[in-house]
C-alpha positions in Angstrom: 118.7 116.3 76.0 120.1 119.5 77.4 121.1 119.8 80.9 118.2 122.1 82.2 115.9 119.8 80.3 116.8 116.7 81.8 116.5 118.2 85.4 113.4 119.2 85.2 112.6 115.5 83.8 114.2 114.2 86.8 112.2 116.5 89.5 109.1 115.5 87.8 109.8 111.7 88.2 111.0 112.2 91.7 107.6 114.0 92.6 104.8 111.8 93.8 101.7 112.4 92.6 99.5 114.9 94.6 97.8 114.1 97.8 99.6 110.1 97.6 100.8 110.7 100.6 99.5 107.2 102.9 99.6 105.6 106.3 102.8 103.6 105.1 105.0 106.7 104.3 107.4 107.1 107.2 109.1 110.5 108.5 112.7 110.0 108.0 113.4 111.5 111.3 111.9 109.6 113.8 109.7 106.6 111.6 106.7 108.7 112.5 103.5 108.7 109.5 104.8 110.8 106.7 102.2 114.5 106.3 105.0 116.3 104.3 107.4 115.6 101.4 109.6 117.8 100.8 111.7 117.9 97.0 115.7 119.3 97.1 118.1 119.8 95.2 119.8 116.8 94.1 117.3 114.4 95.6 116.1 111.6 94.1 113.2 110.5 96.0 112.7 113.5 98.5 112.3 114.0 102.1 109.3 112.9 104.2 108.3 114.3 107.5 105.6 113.9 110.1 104.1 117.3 111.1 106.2 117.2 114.0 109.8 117.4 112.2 108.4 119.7 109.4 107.0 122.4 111.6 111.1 121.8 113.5 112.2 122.7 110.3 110.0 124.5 108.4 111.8 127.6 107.5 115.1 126.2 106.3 113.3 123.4 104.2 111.0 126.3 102.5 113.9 128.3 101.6 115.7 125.3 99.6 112.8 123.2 98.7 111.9 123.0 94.9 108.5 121.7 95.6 106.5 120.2 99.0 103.4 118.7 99.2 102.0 119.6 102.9 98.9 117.2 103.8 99.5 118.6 107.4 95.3 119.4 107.2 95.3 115.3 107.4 96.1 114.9 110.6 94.0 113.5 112.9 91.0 114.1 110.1 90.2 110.6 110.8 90.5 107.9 113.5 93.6 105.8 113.0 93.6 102.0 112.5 94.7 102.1 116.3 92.7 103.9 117.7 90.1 102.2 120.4 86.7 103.8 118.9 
């Protein structure tokens, strides 16, 4: 397998499925609920963000980023599991 070939195997098995993104993904910033993953070069599994830390660092993620799935529009859509109502 040639070396462009097996890179692009590798970002499509480090890419989670579209709109996966769940209450039990975790920013890697602060522990926050994951709304953003974010695919670099040379990652394996990718960075996840809350809205929070992605909007922080938008700009320099989006000029390096191979790929990001942004379910940002998910927030707050729906009551949380903690929330009183």
């Amino acid at each position: 397998m040639d070396a462009t070939l097996a890179q692009d195997v590798a970002e499509v098995e480090a890419r989670p499925l579209s709109d996966t993104l769940n209450n039990t993904d975790r920013c890697d910033q602060c522990g926050a609920q994951a709304f953003v993953w974010v695919n670099m070069p040379n990652s394996k599994a990718g960075l996840l963000y809350c809205g929070h830390h992605f909007n922080r660092n938008e700009e320099g993620l989006r000029e390096y980023a191979i790929d990001i799935i942004d379910e940002r529009y998910k927030i707050n859509s729906k009551p949380s599991a903690s929330s009183p109502d």
